[in-house]
N, C-alpha and C positions, 0 to 999 in steps of 0.2 A: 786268443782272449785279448793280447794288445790290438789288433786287430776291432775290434769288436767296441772297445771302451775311446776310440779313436772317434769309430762313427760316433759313437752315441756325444760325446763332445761337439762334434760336427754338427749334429742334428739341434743341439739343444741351443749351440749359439745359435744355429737359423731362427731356431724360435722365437729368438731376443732380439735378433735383429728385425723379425718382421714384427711384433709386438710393440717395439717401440716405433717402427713406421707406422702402427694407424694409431700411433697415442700421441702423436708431436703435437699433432694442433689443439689436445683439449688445454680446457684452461688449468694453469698452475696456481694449486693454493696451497701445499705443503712444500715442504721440503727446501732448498736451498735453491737461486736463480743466482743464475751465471750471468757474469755482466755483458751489457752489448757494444758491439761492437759494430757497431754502423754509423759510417762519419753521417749522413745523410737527417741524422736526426738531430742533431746539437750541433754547434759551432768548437762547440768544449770535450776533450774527452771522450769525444763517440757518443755525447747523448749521455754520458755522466756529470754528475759534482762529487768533486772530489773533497774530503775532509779530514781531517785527525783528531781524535777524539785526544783526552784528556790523559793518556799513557801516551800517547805519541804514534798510535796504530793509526795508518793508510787507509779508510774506509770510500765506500761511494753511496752515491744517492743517486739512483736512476728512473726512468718513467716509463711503460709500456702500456699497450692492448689496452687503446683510448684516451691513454691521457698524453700529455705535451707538454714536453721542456723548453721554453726559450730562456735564451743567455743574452744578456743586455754587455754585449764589451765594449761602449763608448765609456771612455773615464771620464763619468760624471761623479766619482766617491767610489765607483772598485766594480768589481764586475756583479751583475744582477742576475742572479737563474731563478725564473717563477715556474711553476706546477700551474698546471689548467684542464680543466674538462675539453673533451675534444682529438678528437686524433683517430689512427689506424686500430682497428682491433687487429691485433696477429695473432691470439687465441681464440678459439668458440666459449664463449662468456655466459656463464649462470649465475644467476642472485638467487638465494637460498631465503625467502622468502613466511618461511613456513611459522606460524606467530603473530605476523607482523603486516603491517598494513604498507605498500608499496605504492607510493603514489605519486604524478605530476601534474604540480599547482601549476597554476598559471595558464593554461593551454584557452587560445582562443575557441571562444563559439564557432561555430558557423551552421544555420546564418544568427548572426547576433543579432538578436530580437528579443523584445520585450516577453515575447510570450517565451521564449528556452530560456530565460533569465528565469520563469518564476519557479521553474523545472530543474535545470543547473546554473549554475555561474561556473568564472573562468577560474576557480577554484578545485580542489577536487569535491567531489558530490557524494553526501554520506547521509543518516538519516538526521532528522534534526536535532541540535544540539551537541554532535559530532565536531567536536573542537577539530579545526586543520592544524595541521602541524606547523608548516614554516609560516602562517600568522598570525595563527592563534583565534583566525577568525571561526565563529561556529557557521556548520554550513545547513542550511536550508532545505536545499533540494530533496528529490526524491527520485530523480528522475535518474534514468541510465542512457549512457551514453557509450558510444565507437569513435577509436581514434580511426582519423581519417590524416591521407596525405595530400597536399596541393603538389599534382606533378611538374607545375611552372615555375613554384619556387621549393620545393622542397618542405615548407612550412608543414609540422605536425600539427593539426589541429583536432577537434571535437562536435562530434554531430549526435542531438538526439536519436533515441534508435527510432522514434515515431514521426521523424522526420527524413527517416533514408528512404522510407516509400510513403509516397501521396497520393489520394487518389481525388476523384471528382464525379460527379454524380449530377443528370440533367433529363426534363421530361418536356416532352416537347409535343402539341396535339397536331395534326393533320387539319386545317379550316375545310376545305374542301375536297371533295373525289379528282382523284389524278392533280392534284395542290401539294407539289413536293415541298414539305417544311424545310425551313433554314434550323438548323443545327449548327451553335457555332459557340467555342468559349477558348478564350486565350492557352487553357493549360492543359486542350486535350493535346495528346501527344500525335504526332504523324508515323505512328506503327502500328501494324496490325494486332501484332499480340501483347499490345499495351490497351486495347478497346473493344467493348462489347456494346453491340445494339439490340434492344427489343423490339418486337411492333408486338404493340398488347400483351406480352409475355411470354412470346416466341422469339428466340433467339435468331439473327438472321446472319448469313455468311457472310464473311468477310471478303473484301473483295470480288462480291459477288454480287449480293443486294446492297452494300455501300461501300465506298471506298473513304478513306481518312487523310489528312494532309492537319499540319500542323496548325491549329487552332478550329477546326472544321470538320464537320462529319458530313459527309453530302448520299442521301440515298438513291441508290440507282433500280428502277421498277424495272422487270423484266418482262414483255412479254412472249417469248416462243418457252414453253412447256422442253424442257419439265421442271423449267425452276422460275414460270411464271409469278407474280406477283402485283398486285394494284397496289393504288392507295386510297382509304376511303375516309370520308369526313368522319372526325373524330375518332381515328386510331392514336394509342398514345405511340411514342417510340422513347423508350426510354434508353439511356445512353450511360455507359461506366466505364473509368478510366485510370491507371495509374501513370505514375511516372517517379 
């Protein structure tokens, strides 16, 4: 029986030991934090401020999972530690949102133009008459938007959703029999499965009856069967394109 109440000890710490190994990195919002202890983050303390409250108790003030302590110890009037947005998460971080309206002001357009201004501003975008919060301005818009990231500077920004795809649209007639028309507009794309062509309402193969290059559609007639093809006066070819 001693025997037996041994393992079962045995078995229940393992339990606690590996239960607590996949729970280290959620985020902490109850209970009591332990102070840090990493010179790497503060000049002071290990990344604390230390204080005494008004009984003469030892307390700290510390900063973690995104935000940032700096300590000013040049004696310009005593030493300076400010709080700041900004820093390492070392937890997986949830905002409990539920209620409440989560938003960030400020984010540029792109592309900033007259016409996504009348759509959104660099505000957040609510229906109108929706007062914004941090300026009290009401906002306008209606329009919905995606954040988007610029991978050369990191900058978060904001793009109408009716502006992450574009397309383009062009008809072009045939003058004469075997008279290959010029098909040409700055924002077709040079990819095949970004374009489609017509002759008269017949879809024709890509890279087969034309091929595409950037700004350009150029049609190629075939003639050895079986995928012969002419051109005759007054066939339309109509041409569609995203990007």
């Amino acid at each position: 029986m001693k025997t037996k109440k041994i393992n079962y000890l045995k078995t229940l710490l393992l339990g606690l030991l590996i239960t607590a190994g996949t729970t280290i990195q959620a985020q902490q919002i109850t209970g009591d934090a332990g102070k840090i202890e990493d010179a790497s983050v503060s000049q002071v303390l290990n990344g604390t401020v230390r204080v005494i409250d008004n009984k003469g108790t030892k307390k700290y003030l510390q900063v973690k999972n995104g935000l940032t302590l700096l300590t000013d110890t040049t004696p310009d009037g005593g030493i300076i530690s400010t709080w700041q947005l900004g820093g390492t998460l070392t937890n997986n971080t949830y905002i409990d949102a539920t209620g409440k309206i989560f938003s960030l002001d400020g984010l540029k357009l792109t592309p900033s133009s007259a016409a996504a201004s009348t759509n959104a501003t660099d505000q957040s975008v609510g229906t109108n008459g929706t007062t914004l919060g941090s300026t009290g301005t009401a906002a306008t818009g209606t329009g919905w938007t995606v954040l988007i990231r610029d991978e050369a500077t990191g900058e978060i920004s904001k793009m109408l959703v009716s502006n992450l795809i574009e397309g383009g649209h062009m008809e072009v007639t045939a003058a004469a029999n075997a008279t290959v028309p010029t098909i040409a507009d700055a924002s077709i794309p040079g990819e095949y499965q970004k374009v489609a062509v017509y002759r008269n309402g017949a879809k024709l193969r890509a890279n087969v009856d034309y091929s595409v290059a950037a700004g350009a559609v150029t049609l190629t007639p075939v003639s050895a069967a079986p995928n012969d093809w002419s051109i005759y006066s007054g066939d339309i070819f109509e041409v569609q394109w995203i990007h």
